[in-house]
N, C-alpha and C positions, 0 to 999 in steps of 0.2 A: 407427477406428470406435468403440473402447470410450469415445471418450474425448468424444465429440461427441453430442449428441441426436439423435435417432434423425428429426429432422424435416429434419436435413442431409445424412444420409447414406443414410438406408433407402428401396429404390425405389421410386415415386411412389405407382404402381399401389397395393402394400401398405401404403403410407404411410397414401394417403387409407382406405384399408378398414380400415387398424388405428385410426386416427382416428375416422373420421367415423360408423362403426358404432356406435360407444356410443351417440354423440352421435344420428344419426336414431333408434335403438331410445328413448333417453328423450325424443324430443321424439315419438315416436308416442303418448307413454305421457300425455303433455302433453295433445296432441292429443284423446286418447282421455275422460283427464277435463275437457274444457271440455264433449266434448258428452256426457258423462254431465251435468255440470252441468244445461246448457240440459232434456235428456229431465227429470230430476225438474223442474225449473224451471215443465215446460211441461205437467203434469199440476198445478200449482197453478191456474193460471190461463193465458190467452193472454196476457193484460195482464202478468202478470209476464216472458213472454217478451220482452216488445215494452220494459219496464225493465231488463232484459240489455242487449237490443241497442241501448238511449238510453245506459245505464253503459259501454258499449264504447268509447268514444272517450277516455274518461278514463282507464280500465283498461290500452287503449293507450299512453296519454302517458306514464304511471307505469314501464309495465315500460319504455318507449321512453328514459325517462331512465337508467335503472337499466343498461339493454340498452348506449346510448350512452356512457355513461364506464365502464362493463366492456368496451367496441371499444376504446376507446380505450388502456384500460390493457392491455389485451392484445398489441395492435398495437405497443405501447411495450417492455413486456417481452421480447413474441419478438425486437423487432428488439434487442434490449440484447444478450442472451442471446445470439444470433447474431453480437454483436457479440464476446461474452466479455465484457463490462461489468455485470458482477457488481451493484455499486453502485446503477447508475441504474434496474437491474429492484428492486432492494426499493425505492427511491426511489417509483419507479413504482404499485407496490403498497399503498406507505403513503399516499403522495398519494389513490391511488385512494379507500382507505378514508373518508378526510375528505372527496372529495366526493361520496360518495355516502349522508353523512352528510345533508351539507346539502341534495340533492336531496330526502331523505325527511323533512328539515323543510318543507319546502315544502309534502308534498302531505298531511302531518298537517294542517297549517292549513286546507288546500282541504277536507280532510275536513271539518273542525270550522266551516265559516265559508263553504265555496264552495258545496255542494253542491247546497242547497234553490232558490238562484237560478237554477245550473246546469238544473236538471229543470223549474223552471215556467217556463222559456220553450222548453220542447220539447213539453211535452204537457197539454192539461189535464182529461186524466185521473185521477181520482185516487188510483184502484187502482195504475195506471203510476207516475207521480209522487212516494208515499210508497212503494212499492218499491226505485225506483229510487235514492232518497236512503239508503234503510238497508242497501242492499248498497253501494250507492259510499261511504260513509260508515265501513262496516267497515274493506273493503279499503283504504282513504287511511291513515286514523288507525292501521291496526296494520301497516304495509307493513315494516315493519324487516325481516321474515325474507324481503319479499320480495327487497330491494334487499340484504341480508348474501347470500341465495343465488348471487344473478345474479352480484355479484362475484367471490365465495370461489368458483362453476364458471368463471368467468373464468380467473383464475387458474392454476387445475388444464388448463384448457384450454389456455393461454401451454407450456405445459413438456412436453405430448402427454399429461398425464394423464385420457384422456377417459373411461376405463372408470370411475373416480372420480365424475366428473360422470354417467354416465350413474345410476349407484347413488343418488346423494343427488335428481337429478330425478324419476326412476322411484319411490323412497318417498315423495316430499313428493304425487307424483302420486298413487299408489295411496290413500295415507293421504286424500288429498280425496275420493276417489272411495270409498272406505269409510264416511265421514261422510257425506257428502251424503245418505242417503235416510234415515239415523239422524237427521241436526240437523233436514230439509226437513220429513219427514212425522212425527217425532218418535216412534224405535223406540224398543224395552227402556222404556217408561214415559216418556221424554224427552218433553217437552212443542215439538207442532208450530212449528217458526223460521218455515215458509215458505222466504220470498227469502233472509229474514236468516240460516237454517241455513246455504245455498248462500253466501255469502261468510263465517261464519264458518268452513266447513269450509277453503275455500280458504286465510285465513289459517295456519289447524295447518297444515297443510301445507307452506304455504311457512316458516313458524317452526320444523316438523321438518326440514324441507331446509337453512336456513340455517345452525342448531347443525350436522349434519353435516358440511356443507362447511366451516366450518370447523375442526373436526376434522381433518378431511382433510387440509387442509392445513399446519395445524399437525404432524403426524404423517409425512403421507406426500408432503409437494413442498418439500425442500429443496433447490431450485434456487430457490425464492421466501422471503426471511429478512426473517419478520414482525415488526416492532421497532417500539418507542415512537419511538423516534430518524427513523424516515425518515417521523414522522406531518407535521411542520409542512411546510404547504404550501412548495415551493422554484417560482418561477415558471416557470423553463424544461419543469421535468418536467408540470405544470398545463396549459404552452403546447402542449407534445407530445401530452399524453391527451386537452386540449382539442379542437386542429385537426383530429381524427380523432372523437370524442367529438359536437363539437357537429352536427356536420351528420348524424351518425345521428340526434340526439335532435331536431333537427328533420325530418328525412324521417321519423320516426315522429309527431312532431307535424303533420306535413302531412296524415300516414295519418289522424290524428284529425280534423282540421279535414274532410276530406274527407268519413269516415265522419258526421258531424257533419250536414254541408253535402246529404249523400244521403238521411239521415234525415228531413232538413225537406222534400228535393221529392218521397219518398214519401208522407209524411205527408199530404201535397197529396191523397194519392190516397185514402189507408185506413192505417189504424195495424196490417192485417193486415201490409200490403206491409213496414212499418219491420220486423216481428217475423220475415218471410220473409229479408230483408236479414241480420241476425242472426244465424238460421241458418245461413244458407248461409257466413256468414264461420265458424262452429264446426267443417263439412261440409269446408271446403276445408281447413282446418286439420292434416286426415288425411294432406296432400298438401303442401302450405306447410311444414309444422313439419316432416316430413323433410330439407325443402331445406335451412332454415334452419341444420339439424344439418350436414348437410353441409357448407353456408357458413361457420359456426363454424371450422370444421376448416380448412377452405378458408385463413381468412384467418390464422391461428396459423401454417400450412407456409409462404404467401405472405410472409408479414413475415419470418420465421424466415431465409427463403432473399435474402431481398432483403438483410438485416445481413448472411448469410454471403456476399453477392453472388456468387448462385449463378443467374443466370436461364433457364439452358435448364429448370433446376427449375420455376421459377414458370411459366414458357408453357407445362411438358409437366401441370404440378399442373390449372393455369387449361384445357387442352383435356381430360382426363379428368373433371373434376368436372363441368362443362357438359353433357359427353355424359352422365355418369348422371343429372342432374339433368333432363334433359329425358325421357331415359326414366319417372324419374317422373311426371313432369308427364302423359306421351303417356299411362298407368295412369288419370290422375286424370280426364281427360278424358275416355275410355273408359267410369269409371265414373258420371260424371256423365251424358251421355247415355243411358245405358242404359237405369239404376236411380233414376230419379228423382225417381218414388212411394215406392221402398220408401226410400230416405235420408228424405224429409218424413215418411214413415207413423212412425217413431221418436218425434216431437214429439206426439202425441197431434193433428194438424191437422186444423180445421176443412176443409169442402168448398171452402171460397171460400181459405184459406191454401193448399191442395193448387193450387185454377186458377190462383193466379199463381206461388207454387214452381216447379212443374213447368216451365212457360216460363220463370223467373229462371233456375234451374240450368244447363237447356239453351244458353244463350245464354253466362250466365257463366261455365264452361267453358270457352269455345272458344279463349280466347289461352292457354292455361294453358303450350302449349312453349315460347312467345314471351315468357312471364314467368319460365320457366328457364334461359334463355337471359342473360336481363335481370339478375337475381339473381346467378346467378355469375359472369359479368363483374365483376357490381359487385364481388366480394369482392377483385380487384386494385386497386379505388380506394382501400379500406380499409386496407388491408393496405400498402399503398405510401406511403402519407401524403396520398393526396390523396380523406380524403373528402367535401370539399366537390362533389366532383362527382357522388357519391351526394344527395347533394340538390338538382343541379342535374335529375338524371333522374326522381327523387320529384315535383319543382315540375311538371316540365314535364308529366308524366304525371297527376296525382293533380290539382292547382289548376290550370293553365294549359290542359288540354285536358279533364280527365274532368269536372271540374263542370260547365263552362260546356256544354260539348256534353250533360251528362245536364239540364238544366237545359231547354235548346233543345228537348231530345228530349223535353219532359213538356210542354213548347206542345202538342204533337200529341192531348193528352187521353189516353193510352193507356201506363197504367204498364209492359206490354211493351214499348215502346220503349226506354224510359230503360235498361233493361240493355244495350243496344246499345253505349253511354258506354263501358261496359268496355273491347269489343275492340277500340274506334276507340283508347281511352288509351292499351293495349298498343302499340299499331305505333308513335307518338310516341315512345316509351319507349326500342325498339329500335333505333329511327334515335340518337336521341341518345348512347344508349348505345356504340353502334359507335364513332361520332365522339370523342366524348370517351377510349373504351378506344387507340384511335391516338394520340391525343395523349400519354397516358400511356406507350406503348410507347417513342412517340421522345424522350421528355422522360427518363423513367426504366430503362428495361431497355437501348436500342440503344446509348445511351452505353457500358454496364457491356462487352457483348459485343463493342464496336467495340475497347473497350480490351484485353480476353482474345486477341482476336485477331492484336491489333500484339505 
């Protein structure tokens, strides 16, 4: 036992709690400052609210790239690592480094060059519109510390070092959340940002988190050996981060295109409803961003144990994480029916933002067990090498059923309907899910066990 990571040999149970603990504690901490963000955001103005939640789909795509080849290289190292393949995890590592180089040139350019076209075909507002450009515009052009962070906790996460990662998310978080009402409203003498406070804080943030982390790992993960030698791209190891990598980074582009797609047939209704929309993606995030952490965790053990081909691991890991994730979920729901008013009262809302809040909340809630359900499954797709079918369950749920049906549902004239689109996309979700988690079972684990047993 001395001699093996503790993600092979330590029982599940403790496994995920020694894991996954860091990891939900900094992503509540995450959680916590998106919606301090949006509260100061929404004592500026309502319009600036409603340039938040126009900026979110791009803010999505960004961290969704960054998110997506940090799955990948994780999913790559554990299984090396499990494997005893010393090599191919720094391999993995250095690779990763370069491309998420170049993902972050990308979205410099979109900063510097996409941004202004992006917002004048959503709103033409112009309190919304030049908001909306100087906070996306921030956050693009200086994203380095966000895409160093997400890797460098990758990494830490690959080897079980989550107490690590929970430290450097948890500061970069706090640190946003300290600035924000210093840059927004311009304390100690500091002259008023506005919106552009709120994404400059956000970048220190992520620029304190990223120096951290790597630190961190420079210092405290040698199990991952950081070298100039394993930078140039080698294709197999690209092929491996990719085949896991790209279909995260498009089911978060899906998530965007969606968010995107939701915005325009609110829009149809009131630029309140886009601003309610918004919120309540900040709201659920109290609940989401735990899961998330847990999934992190989730898929680090998953991979881990499939190299060491260990799979009563992976089915005992995959039915306890599900069952606490759903528990959360069963909290989130609870607290969204409840407390309704008092989650919108935070935002500073108008009387006509509160009438349709109130009923968005209540309604979108209601799959929330049925998307913890969804979520940790998925982290076996990942984890196993097949997450192309994380984006088969993203398509079907997000484009193939939630638009077209919230789109239908706005024929009726009655922006209460259109939250309906939710819980109908949820049940899609979970059918496909199921089918596909079978398929993966007899493709990947029943072989390993059929063979244990002869």
């Amino acid at each position: 036992m001395a001699t093996e990571n503790k993600m092979g040999v330590m029982p599940v149970g403790k496994l995920i709690a020694n894991m996954a603990l860091p990891m939900v504690i900094s992503m509540l901490v995450q959680a916590l400052y998106n919606v301090v963000d949006s509260i100061y955001v929404s004592q500026v103005s309502e319009s600036a609210v409603t340039a938040l939640s126009l900026a979110f789909p791009i803010q999505n795509l960004l961290i969704g790239f960054a998110v997506g080849i940090g799955v990948g290289v994780n999913s790559l190292l554990s299984k090396s690592l499990g494997e005893k393949n010393q090599e191919a995890a720094n391999r993995a590592a250095g690779n990763g480094i370069v491309l998420m180089a170049i993902a972050m040139v990308l979205f410099v350019l979109f900063g510097l060059f996409g941004v202004r076209p992006y917002f004048a075909i959503q709103s033409d507002n112009p309190e919304t519109v030049e908001g909306g450009i100087v906070y996306t515009s921030i956050c693009c052009v200086f994203s380095v510390g966000c895409f160093a962070s997400i890797l460098g906790e990758r990494l830490l996460q690959s080897t079980g070092r989550t107490v690590h990662t929970m430290i450097t998310q948890s500061i970069g978080a706090i640190i946003n959340i300290i600035l924000d009402p210093i840059l927004i409203h311009g304390w100690f003498g500091l002259p008023a940002m506005g919106i552009a406070g709120a994404a400059i804080a956000t970048v220190i943030g992520q620029w304190v988190s990223g120096i951290m982390v790597i630190i961190f790992n420079l210092k405290f993960n040698p199990e991952v050996q950081l070298h100039k030698k394993y930078l140039p791209l080698e294709g197999k190891t690209v092929a491996a981060i990719l085949t896991v990598g790209i279909p995260s980074i498009v089911m978060n582009g899906i998530g965007s295109v969606m968010n995107f797609g939701i915005n325009q047939i609110l829009q149809g209704f009131a630029e309140t409803a886009t601003g309610v929309f918004g919120v309540y993606f900040k709201l659920q995030s109290f609940f989401f961003m735990p899961l998330f952490g847990l999934n992190n965790a989730t898929i680090s053990i998953l991979a881990y144990n499939y190299g060491a081909r260990k799979p009563k691991r992976i089915v005992h890991t995959l039915k306890l994480a599900t069952a606490v994730a759903v528990c959360i979920m069963l909290v989130g729901l609870a607290v969204f029916q409840l407390f309704p008013q008092a989650l919108l009262g935070i935002f500073n809302p108008t009387e006509e933002f509160l009438a349709i809040g109130v009923k968005a909340l209540r309604i979108l809630c209601l799959p929330f067990p049925v998307a913890a359900i969804c979520i940790s499954l998925g982290a076996s797709f990942q984890a196993l090498g097949k997450g192309s079918y994380s984006t088969i369950v993203s398509l079907c749920r997000q484009l193939i059923v939630l638009l077209p049906v919230a789109y239908l549902l706005s024929l009726t004239g009655s922006v209460d309907n259109v939250w309906w689109s939710f819980p109908i996309a949820e049940m899609a979700s979970i059918t496909v899910t199921a089918l596909l988690l079978l398929r993966i079972y007899r493709q990947k684990l029943r072989p390993i066990l059929e063979e244990q047993r002869a």
